[in-house]
N, C-alpha and C positions, 0 to 999 in steps of 0.2 A: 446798257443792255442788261435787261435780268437774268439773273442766275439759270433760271428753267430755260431761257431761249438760247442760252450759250451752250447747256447739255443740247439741246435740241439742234443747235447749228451743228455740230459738234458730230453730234448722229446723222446727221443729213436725213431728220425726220425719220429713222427706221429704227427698229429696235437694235439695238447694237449686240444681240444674241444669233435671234432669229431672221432677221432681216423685213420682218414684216413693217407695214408701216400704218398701219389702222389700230386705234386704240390704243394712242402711246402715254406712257407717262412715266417722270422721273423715280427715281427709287434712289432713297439715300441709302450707301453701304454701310451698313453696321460696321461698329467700332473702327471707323475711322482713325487712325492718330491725329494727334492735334494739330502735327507739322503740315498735314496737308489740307488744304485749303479750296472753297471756286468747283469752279465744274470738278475737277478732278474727287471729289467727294459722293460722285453721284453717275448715275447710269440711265440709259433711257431703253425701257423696256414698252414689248406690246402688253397687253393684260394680260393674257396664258403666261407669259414667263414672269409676269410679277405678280401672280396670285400663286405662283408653286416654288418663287425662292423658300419662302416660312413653310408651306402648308406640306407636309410630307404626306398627308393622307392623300391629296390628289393630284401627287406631283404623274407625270407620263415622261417616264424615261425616256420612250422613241421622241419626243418632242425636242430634249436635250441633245440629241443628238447634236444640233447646232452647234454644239461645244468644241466640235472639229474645227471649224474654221473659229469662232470668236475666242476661243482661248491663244492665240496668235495676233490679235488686236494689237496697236502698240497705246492704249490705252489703258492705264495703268488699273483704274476702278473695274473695265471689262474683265481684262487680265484676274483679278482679286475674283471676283464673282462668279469665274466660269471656274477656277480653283476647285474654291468654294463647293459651286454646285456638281463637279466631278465627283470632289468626296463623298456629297452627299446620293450620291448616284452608285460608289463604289460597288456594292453588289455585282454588277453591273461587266461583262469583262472589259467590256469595252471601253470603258469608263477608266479604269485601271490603264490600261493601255495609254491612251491619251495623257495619264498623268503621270507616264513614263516617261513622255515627251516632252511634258510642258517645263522651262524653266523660269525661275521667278529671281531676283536677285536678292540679296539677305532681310533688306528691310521692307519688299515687298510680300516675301515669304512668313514676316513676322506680322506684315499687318493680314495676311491673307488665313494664316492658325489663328487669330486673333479671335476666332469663332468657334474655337474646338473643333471644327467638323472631321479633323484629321486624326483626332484620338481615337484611340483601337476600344470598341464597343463589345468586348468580345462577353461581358456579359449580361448584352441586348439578349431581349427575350426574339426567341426563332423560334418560327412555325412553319413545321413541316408537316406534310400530307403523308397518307398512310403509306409510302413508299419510302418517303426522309426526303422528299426533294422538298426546298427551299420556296414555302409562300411570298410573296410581296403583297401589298394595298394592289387593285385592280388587278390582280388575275383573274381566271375563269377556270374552275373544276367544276367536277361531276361528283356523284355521291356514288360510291361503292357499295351503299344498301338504303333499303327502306327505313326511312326516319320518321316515327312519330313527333310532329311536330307539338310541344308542350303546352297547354294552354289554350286548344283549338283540336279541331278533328281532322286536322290534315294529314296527309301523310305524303313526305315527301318519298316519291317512288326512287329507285336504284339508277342510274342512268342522266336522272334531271342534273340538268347544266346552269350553273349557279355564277354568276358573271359579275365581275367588278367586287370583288370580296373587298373586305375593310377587316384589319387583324386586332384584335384585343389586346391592348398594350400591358397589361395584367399576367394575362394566361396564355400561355402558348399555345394551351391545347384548343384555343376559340377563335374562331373566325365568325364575320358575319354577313350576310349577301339575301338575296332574294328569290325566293321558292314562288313560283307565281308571285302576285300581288303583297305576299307577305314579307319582313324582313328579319329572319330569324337568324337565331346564334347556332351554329355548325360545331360539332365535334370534328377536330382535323383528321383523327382517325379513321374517321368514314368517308373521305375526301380524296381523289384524286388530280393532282394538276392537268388539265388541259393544255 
């Protein structure tokens, strides 16, 4: 039996996150140790949750929520993964919460940091809106005043609702999203969260 068909059996063809079972495919767990070996090296994910292990710009928290039941898995790669994608979730309160609960035993804790995702970021760049509340990738604010938009004769009016932001990993004070048809850079100052 191949490798892929034993994660597969394994899964009983669902994603071992989400439970979906449409558009499955394996995913090898980063940095593995080398004692482990076979399916246990690997995970069977739908596409949503294996295009947002890596990609933080379009990961959706609400989606993760999954994390409730499959962090409880007695599958040891699941177990790792859903870790994993808590930490990466931590903002999150709920997210915290869950990794109140979850326990790992020494050497699966050690292969589960094996990724940093648990080291304190604390001097991540934060973008906050003109209030200090705390942006993420895909939220939706509104603008607190009329912005000439640079480079064109638009002007974005006060009020316009500006959706699925993307944050500039550079500069705190820059966000970026879409005023009608266009997709400009945002002063967070002038920003309010939705």
């Amino acid at each position: 039996m191949s490798f892929e068909r034993e994660v597969r059996k394994r899964a009983e063809e669902k994603c071992e996150f989400c439970g979906h079972d449409e558009h499955l495919a394996m995913y090898v767990v980063p940095k593995t140790p080398e004692y482990i070996e076979g399916v246990e090296t690997a995970v069977l994910a739908c596409a949503t949750c294996n295009s947002q292990f890596d990609d933080e710009e379009n990961r959706d928290a609400n989606h993760w929520r999954c994390l409730n039941d499959s962090m409880w898995s007695p599958v040891a790669p699941v177990q790792i993964m859903s870790w994993r994608m808590l930490h990466r979730l931590k903002s999150f309160g709920w997210s915290q919460d869950l990794l109140d609960m979850m326990y790992l035993d020494e050497q699966q804790l050690e292969w589960a940091a094996a990724e940093k995702d648990n080291e304190d970021k604390t001097d991540a760049i934060i973008h906050r809106d003109a209030n200090g509340v705390v942006l993420q990738t895909g939220d939706s604010v509104v603008l607190i005043k009329d912005l000439k938009v640079k480079g064109s004769s638009l002007v974005a009016k006060q009020g316009t609702a500006v959706r699925r932001i993307s944050l500039d990993r550079e500069n705190e004070k820059f966000i970026e999203g879409k005023v009608g048809p266009t997709q400009v850079v945002i002063i967070t100052d002038y920003v309010k969260k939705l």
